[in-house]
N, C-alpha and C positions, 0 to 999 in steps of 0.2 A: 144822674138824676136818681139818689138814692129814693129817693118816698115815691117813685112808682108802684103799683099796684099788680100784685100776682097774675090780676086778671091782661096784664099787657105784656106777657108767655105767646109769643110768634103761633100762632092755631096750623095744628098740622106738618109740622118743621120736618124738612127731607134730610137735614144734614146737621149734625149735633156732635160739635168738639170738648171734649173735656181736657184742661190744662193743668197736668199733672205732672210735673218734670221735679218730682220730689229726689233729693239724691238722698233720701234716708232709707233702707232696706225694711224696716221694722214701718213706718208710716204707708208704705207699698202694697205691706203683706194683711196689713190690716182693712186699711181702705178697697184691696185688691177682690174682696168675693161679692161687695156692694159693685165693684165695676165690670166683674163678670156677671151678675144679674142686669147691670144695666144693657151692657153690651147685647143681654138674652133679650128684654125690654124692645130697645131698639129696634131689633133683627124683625120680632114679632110684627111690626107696625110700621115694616119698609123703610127704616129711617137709618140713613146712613150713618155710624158712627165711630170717631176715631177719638184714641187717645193719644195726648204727648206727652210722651216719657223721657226719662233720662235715659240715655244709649247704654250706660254700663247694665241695665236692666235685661238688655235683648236676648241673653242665652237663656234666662230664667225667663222668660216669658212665654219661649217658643213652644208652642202650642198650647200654652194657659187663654193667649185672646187669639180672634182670627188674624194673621199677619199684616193682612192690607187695614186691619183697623190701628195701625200701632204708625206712630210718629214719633220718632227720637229727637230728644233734645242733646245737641254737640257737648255737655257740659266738659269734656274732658278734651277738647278740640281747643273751647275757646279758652277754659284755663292754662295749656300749652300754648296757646299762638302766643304771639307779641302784636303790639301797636294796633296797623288797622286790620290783624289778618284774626283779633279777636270779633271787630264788628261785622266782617263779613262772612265768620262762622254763623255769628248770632245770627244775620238780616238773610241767609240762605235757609232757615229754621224758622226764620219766623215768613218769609214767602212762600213756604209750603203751606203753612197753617193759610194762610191767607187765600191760597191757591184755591182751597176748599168750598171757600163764598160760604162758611156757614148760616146758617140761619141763628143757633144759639152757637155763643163758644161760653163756658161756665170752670170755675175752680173752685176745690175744696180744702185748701192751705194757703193762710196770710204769708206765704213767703214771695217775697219778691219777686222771684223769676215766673214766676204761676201769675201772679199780679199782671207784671208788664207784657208780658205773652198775651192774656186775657183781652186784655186794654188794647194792645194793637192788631188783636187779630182779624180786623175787618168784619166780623161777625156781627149779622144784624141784630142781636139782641146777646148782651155779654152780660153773665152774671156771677156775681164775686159771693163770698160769704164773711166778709169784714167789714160791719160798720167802720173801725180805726180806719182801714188800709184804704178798702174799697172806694168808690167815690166818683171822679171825673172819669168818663167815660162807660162807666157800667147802668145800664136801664134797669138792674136790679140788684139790691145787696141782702141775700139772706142773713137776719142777725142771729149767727151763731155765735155762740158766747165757749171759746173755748179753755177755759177754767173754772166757770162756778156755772153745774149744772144740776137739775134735778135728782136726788135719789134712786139708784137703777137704772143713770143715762147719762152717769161722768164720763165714762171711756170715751177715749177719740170716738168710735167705731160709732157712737152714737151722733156725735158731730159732724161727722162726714154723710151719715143718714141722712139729715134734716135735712139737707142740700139735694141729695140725689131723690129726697119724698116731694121735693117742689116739681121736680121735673117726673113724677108719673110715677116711680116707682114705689112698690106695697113696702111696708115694711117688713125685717126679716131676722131672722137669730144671728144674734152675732157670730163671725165668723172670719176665716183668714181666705187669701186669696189660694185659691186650689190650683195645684201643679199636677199636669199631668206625673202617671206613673211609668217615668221613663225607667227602665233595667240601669244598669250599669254598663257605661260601652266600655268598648276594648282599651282605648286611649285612657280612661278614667281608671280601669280596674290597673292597667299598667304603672299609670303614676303611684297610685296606693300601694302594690307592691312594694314600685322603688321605694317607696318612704319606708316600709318596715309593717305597712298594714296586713294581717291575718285577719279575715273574716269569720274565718272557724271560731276564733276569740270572741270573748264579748265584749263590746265597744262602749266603753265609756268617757266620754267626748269634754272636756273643759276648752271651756273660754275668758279668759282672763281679760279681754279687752273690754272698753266701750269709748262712747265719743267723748263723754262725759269723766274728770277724774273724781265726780262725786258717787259716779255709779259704782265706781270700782272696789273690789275687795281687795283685803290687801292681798300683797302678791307672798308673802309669808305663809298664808291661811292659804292660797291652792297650791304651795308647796308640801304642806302637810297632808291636804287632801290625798294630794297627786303619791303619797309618800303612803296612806292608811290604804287606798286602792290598790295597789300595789299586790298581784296574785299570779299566779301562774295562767290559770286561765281568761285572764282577762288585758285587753289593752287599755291605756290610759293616753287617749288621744286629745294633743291640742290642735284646737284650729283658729285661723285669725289670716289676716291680712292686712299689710302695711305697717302701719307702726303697732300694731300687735306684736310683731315678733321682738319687740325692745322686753315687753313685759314677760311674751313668753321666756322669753332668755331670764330674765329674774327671778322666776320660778325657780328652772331648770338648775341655775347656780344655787339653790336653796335645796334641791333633792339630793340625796348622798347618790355617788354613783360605785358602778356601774347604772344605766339610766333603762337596763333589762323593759322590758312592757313598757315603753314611753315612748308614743309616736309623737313627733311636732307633725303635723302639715300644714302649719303657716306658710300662706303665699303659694301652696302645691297646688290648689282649685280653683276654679272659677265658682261662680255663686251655684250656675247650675251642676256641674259637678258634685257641689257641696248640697246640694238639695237630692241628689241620686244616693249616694253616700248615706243621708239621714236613714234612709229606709234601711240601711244595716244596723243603726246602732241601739242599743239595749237602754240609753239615757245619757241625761247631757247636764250639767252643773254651768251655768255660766251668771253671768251681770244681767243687768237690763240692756239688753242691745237685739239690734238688726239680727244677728244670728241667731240670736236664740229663739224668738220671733219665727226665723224661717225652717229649725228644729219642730216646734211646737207646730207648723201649718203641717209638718212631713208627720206627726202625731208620733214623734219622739217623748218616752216616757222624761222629767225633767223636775229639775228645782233652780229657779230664778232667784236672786238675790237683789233686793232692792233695797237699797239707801234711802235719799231724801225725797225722792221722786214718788209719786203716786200709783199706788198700786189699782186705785181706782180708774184713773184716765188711761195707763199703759199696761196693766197687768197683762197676762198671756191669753189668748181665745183658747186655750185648750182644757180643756176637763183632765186631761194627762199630765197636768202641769201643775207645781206645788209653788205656792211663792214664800222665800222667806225673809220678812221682816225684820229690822233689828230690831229687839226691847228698852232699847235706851230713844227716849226720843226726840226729836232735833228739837236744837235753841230758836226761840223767835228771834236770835239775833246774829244767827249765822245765815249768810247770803251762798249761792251756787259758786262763787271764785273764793269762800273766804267762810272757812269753818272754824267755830271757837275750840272745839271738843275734839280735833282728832278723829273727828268723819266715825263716832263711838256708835251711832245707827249701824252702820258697817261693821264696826269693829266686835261689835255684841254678838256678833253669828259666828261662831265659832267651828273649828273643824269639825269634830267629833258631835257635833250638833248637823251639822249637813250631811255626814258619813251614816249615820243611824237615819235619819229620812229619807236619803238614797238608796241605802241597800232596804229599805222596806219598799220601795219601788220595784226593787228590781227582784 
């Protein structure tokens, strides 16, 4: 019943689920310091509140929310099962939510799995924020519009607002979701050793991945990079996971060796590991991606590199953060799977254009 009325918000609600099982790191870290205000909101006014998240999330969270507020979504359960040992991942995840008898359960992403969670989770009053998506079974659909918004309120971070201001909360400066300041443990500092990490150095961090191959620079330009950094005092460390390390490796075969001051630790960390880590490094060059994102929240000095994608909706929450643009600018008739021009937004940022704005950082 989408055209109910604000005013038919459950009065006094004990128990209040948000269905967030985003498996994007960068839409987590964004959305994440409105949901530690909520969770503050909540606590204030005795109302119980849990979130569901993706499980890969749970290292990086530990002690960002209170632990019994956090529900993990199996995503990486049910992607490994087969047959029906995927349904009864999902329907064990989705009886916990249900477990809860919420009063509201609410989402802040049109994706699917947020959708149907929402939809089934028994919750007396469930609210979506997709007129498109939203619909059969939700008593309320915030219309967020997330692509054409007001001047000073395109970024997601604004989008995810409008949702969490229905339900009580003030508005607030944008921002990323805050991690505790955990040290570096024994296990962590061990593994960076074995990699070849000196802390004594200064850490200059690339990221050649993203999800996207329209995000990506080429892999030539951070072979140069990686090749102009290059100093005695300093390390030139890559990070990345999973099919990152295809690209890292195209880099690598692009830098002359011996590979002196070049750390890979692709696949050596965990996300929270890799968010302890940040707090050593002097600055970070990467894409538009999840990591760089959770760089920027640790207030890693940095320059991002954006393509066709909008600096307005995804740019960085950091003031420490520089974004660079390419000067050529895309075709109205190139699509995200299918560039006319040889991806030349990208191609336009040049080494020695990011090597003179980085060492003025640093």
């Amino acid at each position: 019943m989408r055209g109910m009325s604000l005013h038919s918000l459950p009065q006094n609600p004990r128990r209040i689920v948000l269905v967030n099982p985003t498996r994007y790191l960068g839409n987590l870290l964004i959305a994440g310091g409105l949901i530690q205000q909520f969770a503050a909101h909540c606590a204030a006014r005795n109302i119980a509140f849990t979130l569901v998240v993706d499980e890969n999330f749970r290292e990086l969270l530990d002690g960002a929310l209170p632990a019994d507020s956090l529900l993990f979504y199996p995503r990486r359960r049910i992607k490994q099962a087969r047959g029906l040992g995927k349904l009864v991942a999902y329907w064990q995840c989705l009886k916990q939510i249900r477990a809860l008898r919420a009063d509201i359960a609410f989402n802040i992403e049109e994706d699917s799995v947020s959708h149907r969670l929402t939809q089934l989770s028994g919750a007396r009053f469930r609210m979506g924020c997709s007129t498109l998506r939203h619909g059969l079974g939700y008593q309320h659909v915030v219309p967020v519009d997330f692509t054409k918004r007001a001047a000073g309120e395109q970024h997601r971070w604004h989008s995810f607002l409008q949702v969490f201001a229905v339900l009580g909360l003030s508005p607030s400066q944008p921002g990323y979701l805050q991690l505790p300041a955990h040290s570096l443990a024994a296990a962590t500092q061990q593994k960076l050793t074995a990699a070849g990490i000196d802390l004594n150095k200064q850490q200059v961090v690339l990221h050649a991945g993203a999800t996207k191959d329209y995000k990506k620079w080429p892999l030539q330009y951070f072979a140069e990079l990686c090749q102009l950094l290059r100093n005695p005092q300093r390390q030139v460390v890559f990070i990345g996971a999973g099919s990152d390390a295809a690209e890292i490796a195209g880099v690598l075969q692009q830098v002359p060796t011996p590979h002196d001051g070049i750390v890979n630790l692709c696949n050596s960390l965990s996300l929270a590991e890799l968010a302890t880590y940040f707090r050593h490094v002097s600055a970070m060059v990467g894409n538009d991606s999840g990591p760089f994102h959770l760089a920027a929240a640790q207030g890693v000095k940095g320059l991002v590199i954006f393509g066709p994608t909008s600096v307005a909706l995804w740019g960085p929450l950091s003031a420490k953060t520089a974004v660079l643009k390419g000067t050529e600018p895309c075709s109205a008739e190139c699509t995200r799977r299918q560039c006319l021009h040889q991806h030349r937004c990208l191609t336009s940022i040049t080494p020695p254009q990011v090597l003179s704005q980085l060492l003025a950082l640093l």
